[in-house]
C-alpha positions in Angstrom: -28.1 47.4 21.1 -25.4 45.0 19.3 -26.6 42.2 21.9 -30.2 43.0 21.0 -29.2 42.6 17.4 -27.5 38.9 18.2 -30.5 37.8 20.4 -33.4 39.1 17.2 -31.0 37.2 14.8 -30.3 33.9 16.8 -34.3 34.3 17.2 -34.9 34.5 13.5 -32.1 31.6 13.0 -34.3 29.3 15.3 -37.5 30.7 13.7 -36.0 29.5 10.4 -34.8 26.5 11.2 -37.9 25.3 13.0 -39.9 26.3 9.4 -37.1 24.1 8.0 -37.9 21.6 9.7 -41.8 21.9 9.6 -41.1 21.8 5.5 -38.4 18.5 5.9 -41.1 16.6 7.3 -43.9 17.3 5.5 -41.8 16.3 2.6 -40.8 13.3 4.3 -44.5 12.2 5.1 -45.1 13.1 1.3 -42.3 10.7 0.4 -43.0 8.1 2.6 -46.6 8.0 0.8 -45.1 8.4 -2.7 -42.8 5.3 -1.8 -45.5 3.5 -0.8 -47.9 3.7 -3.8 -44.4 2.6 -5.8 -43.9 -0.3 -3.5 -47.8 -1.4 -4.2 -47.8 -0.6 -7.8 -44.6 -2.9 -7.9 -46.0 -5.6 -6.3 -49.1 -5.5 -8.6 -46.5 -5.2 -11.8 -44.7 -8.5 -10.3 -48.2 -10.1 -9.9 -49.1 -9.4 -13.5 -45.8 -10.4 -14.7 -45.8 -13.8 -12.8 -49.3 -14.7 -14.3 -48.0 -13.9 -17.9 -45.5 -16.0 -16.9 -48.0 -19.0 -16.1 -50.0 -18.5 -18.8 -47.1 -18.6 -21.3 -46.2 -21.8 -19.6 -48.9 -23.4 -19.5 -49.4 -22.7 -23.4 -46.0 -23.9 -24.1 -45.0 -27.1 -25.4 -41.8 -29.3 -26.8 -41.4 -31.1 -29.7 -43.6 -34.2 -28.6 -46.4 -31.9 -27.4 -45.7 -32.1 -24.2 -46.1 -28.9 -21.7 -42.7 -27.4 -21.1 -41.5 -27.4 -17.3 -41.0 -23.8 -16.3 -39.1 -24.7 -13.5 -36.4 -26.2 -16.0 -36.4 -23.6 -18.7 -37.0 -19.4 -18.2 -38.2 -16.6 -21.1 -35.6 -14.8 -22.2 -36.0 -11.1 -23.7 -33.4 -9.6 -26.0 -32.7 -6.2 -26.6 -34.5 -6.5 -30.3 -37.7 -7.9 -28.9 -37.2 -11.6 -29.6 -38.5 -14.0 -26.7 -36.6 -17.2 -26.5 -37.1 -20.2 -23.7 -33.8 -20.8 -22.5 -32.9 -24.0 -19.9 -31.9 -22.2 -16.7 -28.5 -24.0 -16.4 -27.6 -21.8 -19.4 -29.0 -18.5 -18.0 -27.0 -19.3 -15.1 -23.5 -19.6 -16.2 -24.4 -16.9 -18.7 -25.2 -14.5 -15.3 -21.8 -16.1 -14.1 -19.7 -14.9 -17.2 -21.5 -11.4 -17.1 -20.6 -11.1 -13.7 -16.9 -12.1 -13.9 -17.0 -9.3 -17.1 -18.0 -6.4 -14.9 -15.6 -7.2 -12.0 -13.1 -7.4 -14.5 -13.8 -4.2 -16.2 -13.6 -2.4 -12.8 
């Protein structure tokens, strides 16, 4: 009787574990779908963001009128909602200062 009791509960182990695993992967092909709607509604967000982009650009200009290179300068968003246009050689030793301040502060 006791080794009828260990075989019915090994049984119902297996039995469970195979429902686990029925329930893992359908929540795994349920992610996998999630992460892929994310990854294409990304894409679209960075293909919206990169035409803004342009079409600030190309509305942009300098003192003398002339277009500004966006390649030389980047739109820079601050935490209060101003937009500046920065030159990139400043955004970059700016990045290299924050950078050095984190890996000090750890």
């Amino acid at each position: 009787v006791a080794a009828q009791n260990c075989r019915k509960r090994k049984l119902n182990a297996i039995l469970n574990l195979e429902e686990d695993v029925c329930n893992l992967q359908t929540q795994k092909e349920s992610l996998k779908k999630e992460h892929s709607q994310c990854s294409r509604l990304i894409s679209q967000i960075k293909q919206k963001l990169n035409n803004l982009y342009c079409d600030i650009f190309s509305r942009l200009r300098d003192d003398q009128g002339r277009p500004v290179n966006p390649h030389q300068y980047v739109i820079h968003c601050s935490s209060n909602g101003s937009v500046f246009i920065i030159p990139k050689h400043l955004v970059k030793s700016e990045q290299k200062q924050d950078t050095a301040k984190e890996q000090k502060q750890r």
